[in-house]
N, C-alpha and C positions, 0 to 999 in steps of 0.2 A: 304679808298676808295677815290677815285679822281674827281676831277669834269672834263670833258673835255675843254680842252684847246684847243680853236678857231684859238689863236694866234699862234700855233706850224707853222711853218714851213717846208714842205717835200720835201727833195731830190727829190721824185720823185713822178708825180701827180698821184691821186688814181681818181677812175672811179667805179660807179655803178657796182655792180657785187652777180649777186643772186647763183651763183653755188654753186653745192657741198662741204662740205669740212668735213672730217676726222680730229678730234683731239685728240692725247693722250698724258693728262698729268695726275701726279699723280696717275700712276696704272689704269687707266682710257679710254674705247675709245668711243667717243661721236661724232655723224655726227650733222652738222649744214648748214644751209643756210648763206652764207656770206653776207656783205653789201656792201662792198667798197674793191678794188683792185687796187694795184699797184706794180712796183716793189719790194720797201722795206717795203711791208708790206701788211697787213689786216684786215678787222674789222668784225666780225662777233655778232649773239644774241647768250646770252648761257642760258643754265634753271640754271645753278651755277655759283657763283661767282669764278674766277680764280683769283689767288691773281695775285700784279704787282711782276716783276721779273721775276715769275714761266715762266718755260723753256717748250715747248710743241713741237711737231712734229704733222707738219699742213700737210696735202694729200689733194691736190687740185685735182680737175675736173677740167681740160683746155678743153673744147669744141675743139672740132676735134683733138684732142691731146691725153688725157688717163688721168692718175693720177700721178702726182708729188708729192714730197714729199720735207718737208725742216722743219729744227730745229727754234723756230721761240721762242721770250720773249714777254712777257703778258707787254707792255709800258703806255696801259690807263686802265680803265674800270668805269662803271657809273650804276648805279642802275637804270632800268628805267620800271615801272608797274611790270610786274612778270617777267622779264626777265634780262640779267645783256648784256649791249654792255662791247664786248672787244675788243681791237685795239691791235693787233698785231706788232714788226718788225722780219723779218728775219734776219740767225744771215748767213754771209754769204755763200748767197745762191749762187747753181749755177749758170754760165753762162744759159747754157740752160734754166733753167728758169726764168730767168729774162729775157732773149727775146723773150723765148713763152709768160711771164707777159706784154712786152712789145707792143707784138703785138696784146694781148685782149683788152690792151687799144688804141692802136692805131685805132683799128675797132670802138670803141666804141667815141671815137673823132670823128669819119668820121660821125657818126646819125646824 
């Protein structure tokens, strides 16, 4: 397990984000509440731990949009009460969706 690293640096800024999201790894498919969005990536809570590495296909909920989908690697994860944070990158993802992602954040700049 890994402790979260403060000092990472992201391509691209992540932004508050409580939507839906669809995950299946491991023969597995599990809905969760996100935390943080942006375009290369995601962070969501999970009730299990996902190892780092592991490979998963995330289904987002874009508000006014629908559901996307994209192949995405397990890059942090932290123990934290009864729950495990996991921080996602995608492995490239579409255009389209990096400017639907872009434009959730753009909205969310503008508060």
């Amino acid at each position: 397990m890994t402790e979260l690293n403060q000092d990472i640096r992201r391509k691209y800024p992540r932004v508050a984000f409580a939507g839906v999201l669809g995950v299946l790894f491991s023969g597995q498919y599990k809905v969760y509440r996100g935390i943080e969005i942006g375009e290369g990536g995601l962070s969501f809570f999970s009730d299990q731990m996902i190892m780092l590495a592991q490979k998963l296909v995330v289904t987002i909920l874009i508000p006014d949009v629908g559901y996307k989908s994209v192949i995405a690697e397990v890059r942090n994860q932290k123990a934290t009460n009864d729950q495990y944070f996991i921080g996602v990158q995608f492995i490239d993802p579409p255009f389209e969706l990096k400017r639907l992602i872009r434009s959730v954040v753009s909205k969310a700049d503008a508060i």
